[in-house]
C-alpha positions as CSV (number, residue, x, y, z in Angstrom):
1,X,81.8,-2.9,46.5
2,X,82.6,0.3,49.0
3,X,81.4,3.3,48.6
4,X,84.6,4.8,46.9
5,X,84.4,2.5,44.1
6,X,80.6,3.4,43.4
7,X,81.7,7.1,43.1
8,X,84.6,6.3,41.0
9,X,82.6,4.3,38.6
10,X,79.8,7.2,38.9
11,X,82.8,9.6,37.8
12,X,83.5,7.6,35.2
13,X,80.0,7.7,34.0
14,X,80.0,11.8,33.9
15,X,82.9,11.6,32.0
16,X,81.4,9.7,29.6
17,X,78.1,11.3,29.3
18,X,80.4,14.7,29.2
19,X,82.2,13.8,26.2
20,X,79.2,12.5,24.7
21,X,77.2,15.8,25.2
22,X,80.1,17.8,23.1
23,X,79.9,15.1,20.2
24,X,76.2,15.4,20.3
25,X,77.0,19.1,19.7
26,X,79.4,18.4,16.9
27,X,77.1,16.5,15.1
28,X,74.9,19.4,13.8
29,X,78.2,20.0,11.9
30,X,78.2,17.0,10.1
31,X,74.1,16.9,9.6
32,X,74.8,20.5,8.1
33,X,77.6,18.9,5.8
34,X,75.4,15.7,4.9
35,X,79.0,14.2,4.9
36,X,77.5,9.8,4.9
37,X,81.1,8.7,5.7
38,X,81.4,11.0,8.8
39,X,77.8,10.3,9.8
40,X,78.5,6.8,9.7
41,X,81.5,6.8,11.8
42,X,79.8,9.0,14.3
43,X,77.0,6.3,14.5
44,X,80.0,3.6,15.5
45,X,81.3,6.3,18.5
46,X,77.4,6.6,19.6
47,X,77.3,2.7,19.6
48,X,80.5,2.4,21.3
49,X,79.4,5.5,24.0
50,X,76.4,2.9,24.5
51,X,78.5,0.1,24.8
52,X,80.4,2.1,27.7
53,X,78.1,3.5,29.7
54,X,75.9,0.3,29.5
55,X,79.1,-1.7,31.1
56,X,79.3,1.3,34.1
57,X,75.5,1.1,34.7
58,X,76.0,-2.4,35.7
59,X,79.3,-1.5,37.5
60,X,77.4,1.2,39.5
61,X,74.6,-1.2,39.8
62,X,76.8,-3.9,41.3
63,X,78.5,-1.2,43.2
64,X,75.3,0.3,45.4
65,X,73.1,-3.0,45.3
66,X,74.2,-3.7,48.5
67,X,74.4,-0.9,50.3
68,X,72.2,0.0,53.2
69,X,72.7,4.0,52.8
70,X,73.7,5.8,50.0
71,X,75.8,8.9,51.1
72,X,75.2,12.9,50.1
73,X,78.3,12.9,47.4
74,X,77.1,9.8,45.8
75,X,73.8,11.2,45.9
76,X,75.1,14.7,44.3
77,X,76.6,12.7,41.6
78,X,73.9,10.4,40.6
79,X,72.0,13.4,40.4
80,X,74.2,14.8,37.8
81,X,74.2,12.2,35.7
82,X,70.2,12.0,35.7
83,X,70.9,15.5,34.5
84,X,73.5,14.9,32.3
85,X,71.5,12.2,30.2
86,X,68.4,14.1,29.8
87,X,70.2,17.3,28.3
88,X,72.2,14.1,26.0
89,X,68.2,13.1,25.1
90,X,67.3,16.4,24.5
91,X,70.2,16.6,21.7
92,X,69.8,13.5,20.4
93,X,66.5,14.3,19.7
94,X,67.5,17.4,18.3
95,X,69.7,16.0,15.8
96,X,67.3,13.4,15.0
97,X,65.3,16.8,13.8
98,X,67.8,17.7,11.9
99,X,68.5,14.3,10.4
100,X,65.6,14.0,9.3
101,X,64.9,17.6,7.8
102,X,68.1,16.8,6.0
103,X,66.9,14.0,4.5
104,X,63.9,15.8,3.6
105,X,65.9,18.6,1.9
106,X,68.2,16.3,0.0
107,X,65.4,13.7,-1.0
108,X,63.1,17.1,-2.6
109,X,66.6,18.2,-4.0
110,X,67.0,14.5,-5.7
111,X,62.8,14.8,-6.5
112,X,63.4,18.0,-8.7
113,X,66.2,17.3,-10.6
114,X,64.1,13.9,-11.9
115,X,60.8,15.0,-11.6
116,X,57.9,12.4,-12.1
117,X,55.5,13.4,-15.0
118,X,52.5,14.5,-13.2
119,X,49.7,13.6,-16.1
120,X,51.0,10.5,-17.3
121,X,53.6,7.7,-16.2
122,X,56.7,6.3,-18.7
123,X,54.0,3.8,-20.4
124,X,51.8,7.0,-21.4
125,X,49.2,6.0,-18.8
126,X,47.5,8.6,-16.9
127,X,48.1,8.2,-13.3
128,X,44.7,7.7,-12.3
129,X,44.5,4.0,-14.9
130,X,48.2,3.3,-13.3
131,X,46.4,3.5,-9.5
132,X,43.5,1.4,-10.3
133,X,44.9,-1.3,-12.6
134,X,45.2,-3.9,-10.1
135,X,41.6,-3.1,-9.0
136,X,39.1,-5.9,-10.9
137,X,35.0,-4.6,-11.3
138,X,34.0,-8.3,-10.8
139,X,32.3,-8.7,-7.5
C-alpha cells in the first residue's frame, strides 16, 4: 500500500478511538443508573469498537509493513492514536471501578434486605457446627 492509504486507514483509526473515548464517557451514566439492558448493549458497541479497530490495525499493518521510511504526518498520527488508546485504557479502567463498586453497593443493598442470621443457619445450627461438619476427627 502507499503512503496515503496508511494515513487514511490511520484516520480511520482516530475516528474510531474518538467516538469510542465519548462512549467510554457516557458509560458512567449508565453504571450510575445500573440500567442491565443498557449495560448490555453497551458491551455489544465495545465488542463491535474491537471488532473495528482490530480490522484497521491489520489494515495499517499491511499498509506500513513494507515501507522503508515512514513520513513526519504518519508519524504525528500514529502518535495520536498511542495517545488516544491509553486515555481509552485509562477510562476503561475507570468504569471497571465503577462497575465494580456498583456491584458492590447493589450486592450489600440485596445483603440487607435478606440478611443471613449471624448465630445460627435455617437448620438451627450455629455457624461454627455448619463450618466444620464436613471435617471428620478420625486420623
Amino acid at each position: 500500500m502507499t503512503l496515503p492509504a496508511a494515513i487514511a486507514v490511520a484516520d480511520e483509526l482516530r475516528e474510531e478511538l474518538l467516538a469510542e473515548i465519548e462512549r467510554a464517557k457516557a458509560e458512567r451514566g449508565l453504571l450510575r443508573t445500573f440500567d442491565a439492558q443498557l449495560i448490555h448493549a453497551r458491551l455489544q458497541e465495545r465488542e463491535e469498537f474491537l471488532a473495528r479497530t482490530q480490522e484497521l490495525e491489520r489494515r495499517l499493518r499491511a499498509a506500513t509493513d513494507g515501507m522503508a521510511v515512514v513520513s513526519l504526518e504518519l508519524a504525528a498520527r500514529m502518535g495520536e492514536i498511542r495517545s488516544l488508546a491509553g486515555t481509552l485504557n485509562e477510562l476503561t479502567s475507570l468504569n471497571h471501578q465503577l462497575a465494580r463498586r456498583a456491584a458492590d453497593c447493589a450486592r450489600a443493598y440485596v445483603q440487607a434486605l435478606s440478611p443471613k442470621a449471624a448465630a445460627y443457619d435455617r437448620r438451627g445450627y450455629s455457624r461454627a457446627m455448619a463450618a466444620g461438619a464436613g471435617l471428620s476427627r478420625r486420623a
